[in-house]
C-alpha positions in Angstrom: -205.7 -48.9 -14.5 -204.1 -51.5 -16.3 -200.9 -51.3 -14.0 -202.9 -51.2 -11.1 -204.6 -54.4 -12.5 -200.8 -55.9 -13.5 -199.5 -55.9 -10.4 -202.8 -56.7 -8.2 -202.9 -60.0 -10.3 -199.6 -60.5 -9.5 -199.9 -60.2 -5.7 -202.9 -62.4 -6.3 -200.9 -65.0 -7.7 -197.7 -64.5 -5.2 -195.7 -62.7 -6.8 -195.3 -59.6 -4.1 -193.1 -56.6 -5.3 -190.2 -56.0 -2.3 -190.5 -59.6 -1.3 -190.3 -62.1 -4.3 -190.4 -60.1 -7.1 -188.8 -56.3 -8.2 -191.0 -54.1 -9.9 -189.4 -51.1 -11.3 -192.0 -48.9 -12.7 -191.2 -46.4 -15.5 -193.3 -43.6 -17.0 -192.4 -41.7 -20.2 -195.0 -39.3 -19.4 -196.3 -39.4 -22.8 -193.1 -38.4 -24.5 -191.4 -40.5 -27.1 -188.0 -39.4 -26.9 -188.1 -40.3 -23.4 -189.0 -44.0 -24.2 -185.5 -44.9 -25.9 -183.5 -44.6 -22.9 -186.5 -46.4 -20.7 -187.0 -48.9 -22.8 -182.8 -49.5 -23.3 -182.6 -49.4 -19.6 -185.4 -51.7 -18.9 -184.5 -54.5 -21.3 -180.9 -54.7 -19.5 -182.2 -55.1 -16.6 -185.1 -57.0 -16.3 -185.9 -60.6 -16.7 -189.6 -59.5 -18.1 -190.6 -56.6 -19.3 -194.6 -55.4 -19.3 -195.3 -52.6 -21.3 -198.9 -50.6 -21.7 -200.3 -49.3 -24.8 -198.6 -49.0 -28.3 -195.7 -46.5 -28.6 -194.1 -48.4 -25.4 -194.4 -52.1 -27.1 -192.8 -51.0 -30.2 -190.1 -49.3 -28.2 -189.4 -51.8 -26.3 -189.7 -54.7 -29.4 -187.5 -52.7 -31.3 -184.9 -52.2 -28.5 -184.5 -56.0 -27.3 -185.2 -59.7 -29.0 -184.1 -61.3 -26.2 -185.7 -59.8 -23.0 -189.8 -61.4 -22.8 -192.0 -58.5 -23.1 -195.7 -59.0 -22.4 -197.9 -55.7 -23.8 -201.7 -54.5 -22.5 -203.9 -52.0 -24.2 -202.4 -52.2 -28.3 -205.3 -52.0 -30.0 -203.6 -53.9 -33.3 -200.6 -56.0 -32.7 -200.6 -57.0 -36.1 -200.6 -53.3 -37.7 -197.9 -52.2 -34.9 -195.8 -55.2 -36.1 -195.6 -56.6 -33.2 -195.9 -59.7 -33.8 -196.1 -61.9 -36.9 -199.6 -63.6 -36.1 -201.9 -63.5 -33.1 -202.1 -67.0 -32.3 -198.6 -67.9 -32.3 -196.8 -64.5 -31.6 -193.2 -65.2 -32.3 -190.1 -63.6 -31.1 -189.8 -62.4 -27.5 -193.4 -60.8 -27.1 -197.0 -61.3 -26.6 -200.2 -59.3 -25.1 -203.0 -58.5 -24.0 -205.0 -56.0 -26.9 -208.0 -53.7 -25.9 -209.4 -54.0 -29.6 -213.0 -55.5 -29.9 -215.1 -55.9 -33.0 -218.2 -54.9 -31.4 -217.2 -52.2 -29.4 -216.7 -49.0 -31.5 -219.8 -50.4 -33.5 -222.2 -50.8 -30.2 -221.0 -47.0 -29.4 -222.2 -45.6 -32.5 -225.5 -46.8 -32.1 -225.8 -45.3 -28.8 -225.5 -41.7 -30.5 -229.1 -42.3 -31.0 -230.2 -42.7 -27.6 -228.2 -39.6 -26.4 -228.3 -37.2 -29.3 -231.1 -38.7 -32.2 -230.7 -35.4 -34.0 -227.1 -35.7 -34.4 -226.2 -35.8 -38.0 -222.5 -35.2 -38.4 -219.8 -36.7 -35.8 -216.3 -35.4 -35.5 -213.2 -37.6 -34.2 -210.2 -36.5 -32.4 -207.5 -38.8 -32.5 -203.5 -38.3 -32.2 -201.9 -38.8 -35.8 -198.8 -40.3 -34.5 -200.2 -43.2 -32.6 -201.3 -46.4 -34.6 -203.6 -47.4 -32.1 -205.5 -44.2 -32.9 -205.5 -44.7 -36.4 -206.8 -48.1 -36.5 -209.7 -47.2 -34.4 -209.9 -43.7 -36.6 -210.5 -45.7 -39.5 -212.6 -48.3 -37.9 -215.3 -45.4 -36.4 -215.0 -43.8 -39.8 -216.1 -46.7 -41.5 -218.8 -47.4 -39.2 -220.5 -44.0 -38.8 -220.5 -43.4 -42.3 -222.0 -46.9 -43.2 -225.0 -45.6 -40.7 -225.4 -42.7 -42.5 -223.8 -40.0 -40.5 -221.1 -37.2 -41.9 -217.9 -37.4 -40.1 -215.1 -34.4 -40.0 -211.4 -35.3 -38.5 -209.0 -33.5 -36.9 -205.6 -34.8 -36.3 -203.4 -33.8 -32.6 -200.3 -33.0 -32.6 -199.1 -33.3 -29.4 -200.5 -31.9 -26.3 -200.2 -28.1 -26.8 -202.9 -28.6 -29.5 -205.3 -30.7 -27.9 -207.6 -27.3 -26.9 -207.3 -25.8 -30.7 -208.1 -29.3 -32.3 -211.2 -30.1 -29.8 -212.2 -26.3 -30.1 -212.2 -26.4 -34.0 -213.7 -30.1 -34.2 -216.5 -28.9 -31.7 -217.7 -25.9 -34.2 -218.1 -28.4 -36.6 -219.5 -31.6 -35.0 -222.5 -32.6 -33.1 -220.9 -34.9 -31.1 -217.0 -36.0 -30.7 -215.8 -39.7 -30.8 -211.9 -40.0 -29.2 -210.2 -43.4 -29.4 -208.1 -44.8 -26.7 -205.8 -42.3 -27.4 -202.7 -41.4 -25.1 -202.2 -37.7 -25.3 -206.2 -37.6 -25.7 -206.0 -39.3 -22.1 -203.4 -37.4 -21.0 -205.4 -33.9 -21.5 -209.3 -34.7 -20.8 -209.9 -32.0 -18.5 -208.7 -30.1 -21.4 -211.3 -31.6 -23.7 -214.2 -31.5 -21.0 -214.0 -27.6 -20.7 -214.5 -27.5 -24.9 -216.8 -30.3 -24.5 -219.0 -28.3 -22.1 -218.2 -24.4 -24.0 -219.4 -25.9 -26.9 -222.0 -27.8 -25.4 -220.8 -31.2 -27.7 -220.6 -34.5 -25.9 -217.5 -36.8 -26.4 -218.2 -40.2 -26.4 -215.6 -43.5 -26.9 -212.2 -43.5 -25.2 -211.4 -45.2 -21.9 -213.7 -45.9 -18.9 -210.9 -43.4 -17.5 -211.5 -40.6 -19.7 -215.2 -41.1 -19.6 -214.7 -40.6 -15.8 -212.7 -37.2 -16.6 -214.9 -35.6 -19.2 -216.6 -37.9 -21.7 -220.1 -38.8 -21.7 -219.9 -42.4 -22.3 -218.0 -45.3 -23.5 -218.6 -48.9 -24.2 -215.3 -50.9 -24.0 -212.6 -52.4 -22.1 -211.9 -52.8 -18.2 -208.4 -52.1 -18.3 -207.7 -53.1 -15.2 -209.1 -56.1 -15.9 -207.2 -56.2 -19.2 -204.0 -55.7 -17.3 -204.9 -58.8 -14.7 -205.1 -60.8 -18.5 -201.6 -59.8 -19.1 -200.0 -60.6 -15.4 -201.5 -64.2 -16.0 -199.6 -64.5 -19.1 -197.1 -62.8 -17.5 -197.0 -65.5 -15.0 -197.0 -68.6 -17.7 -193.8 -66.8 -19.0 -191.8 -66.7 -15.7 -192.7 -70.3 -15.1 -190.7 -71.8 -18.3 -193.7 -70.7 -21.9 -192.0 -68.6 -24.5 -193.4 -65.9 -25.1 -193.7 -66.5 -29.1 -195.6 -69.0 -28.0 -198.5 -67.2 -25.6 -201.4 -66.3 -28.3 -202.4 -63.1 -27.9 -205.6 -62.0 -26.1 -208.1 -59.9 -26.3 -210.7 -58.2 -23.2 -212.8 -61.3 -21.4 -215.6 -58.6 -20.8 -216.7 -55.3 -22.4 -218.9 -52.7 -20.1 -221.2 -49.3 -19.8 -219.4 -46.0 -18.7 -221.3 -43.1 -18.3 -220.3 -39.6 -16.6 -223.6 -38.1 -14.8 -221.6 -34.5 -14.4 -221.4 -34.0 -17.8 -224.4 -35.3 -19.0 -225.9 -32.8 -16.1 -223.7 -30.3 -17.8 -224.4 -31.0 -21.4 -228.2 -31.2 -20.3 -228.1 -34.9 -21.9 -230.6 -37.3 -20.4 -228.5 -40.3 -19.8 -230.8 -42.4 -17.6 -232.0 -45.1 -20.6 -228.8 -45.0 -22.0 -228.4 -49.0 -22.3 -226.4 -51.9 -24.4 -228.9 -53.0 -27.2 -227.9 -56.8 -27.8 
């Protein structure tokens, strides 16, 4: 989605891959030995560089100082040293981040209006990727202050996601996932636990609410990813990078999933955003 978004905004703006522009698109499919030699290859060869979500930014920031990068969909630029301050980036890089104060907070208080008798919440989240901490520790902080018990369990990589969500799922009333990318990468993994166990999984992506979750309040990232092509755009035109504050999502909205809901036998229908 936040490709998709990229390059639309792109097009938008005039920028047409095959005609004014060259896009090469690569994919490490979720693998971090594979991002090295992208990363390497990309940097040599292209005058900007966009990259999406955290492992791929710090690959690519730790591969090149010279090449502009512009990043979508880090939750914390700051903890993923990235760059030095969010205002006035430094270096090479700057970005679009998917992190919002209110939104993992606004999600917990929904538990009530899906499950009210849910008294201890489990999180599944990808040990090895920041972006998952951060918003680990963030939920964590959150559901306890409201009072409810929370049990982790840490993925490995995607052979494990099925044993984790199986084990967290015997435990927990309902599941909170960050936006986390071999949590993405393996929903209809998690949905089939989800619905054995009868445990709904909210947070994530509008994407992996779509696959198996039952809700999320959050970021458009394909919006997020039309943020970074504008800033994209400043850069070709002459701004440095270092220069390009960093921003965060322009709007926030309501995913639901009907199916599972339907499947979970979860009455959805109120579920709204309380201001």
């Amino acid at each position: 989605a936040t490709r998709k978004g990229f390059i639309e905004e792109l097009k938008k703006e005039g920028y047409v891959d095959g005609k004014n522009i060259q896009i090469d698109f690569q994919n490490a499919q979720g693998e971090q030995r594979n991002l090295k030699n992208i990363s390497k290859q990309l940097a040599e060869e292209s005058d900007l560089v966009f990259a999406i979500a955290t492992p791929s930014s710090q690959s690519l920031a730790n591969t090149t100082k010279s090449t502009p990068i512009v990043f979508s969909a880090v939750t914390d630029p700051l903890a993923a040293k990235l760059v030095n301050n969010l205002k006035e980036p430094g270096g090479n890089i700057t970005g679009t981040s998917d992190q919002s104060d209110d939104a993992i907070s606004t999600q917990v208080d929904m538990i009530k209006q899906v499950l009210p008798t849910a008294k201890t919440v489990g999180i599944l989240y990808t040990q090895s990727e920041p972006n998952s901490v951060v918003q680990k520790d963030n939920a964590k902080k959150i559901l306890e202050a409201k009072g409810y018990q929370v049990v982790e369990k840490t993925i490995l990589d995607s052979n494990n996601v099925k044993a984790a969500a199986d084990s967290i799922m015997s435990e927990a009333d309902i599941v909170f996932v960050p936006t986390d990318n071999i949590i993405s990468s393996t929903m209809d993994t998690v949905k089939q636990v989800s619905i054995s166990h009868k445990v709904p999984v909210f947070g994530g992506s509008a994407e992996m609410v779509a696959t198996g979750g039952l809700y999320n309040f959050g970021t458009d990232y394909e919006e997020l990813g039309r943020q970074a092509a504008r800033m994209a755009i400043r850069i070709m035109k002459g701004e440095k990078p270092g220069k390009v504050a960093v921003e965060t999502p322009e709007k926030l909205e309501l995913h639901t999933n009907k199916e599972m809901a339907k499947e979970l036998g979860i009455d959805i229908s109120s579920l709204k955003v309380e201001k």
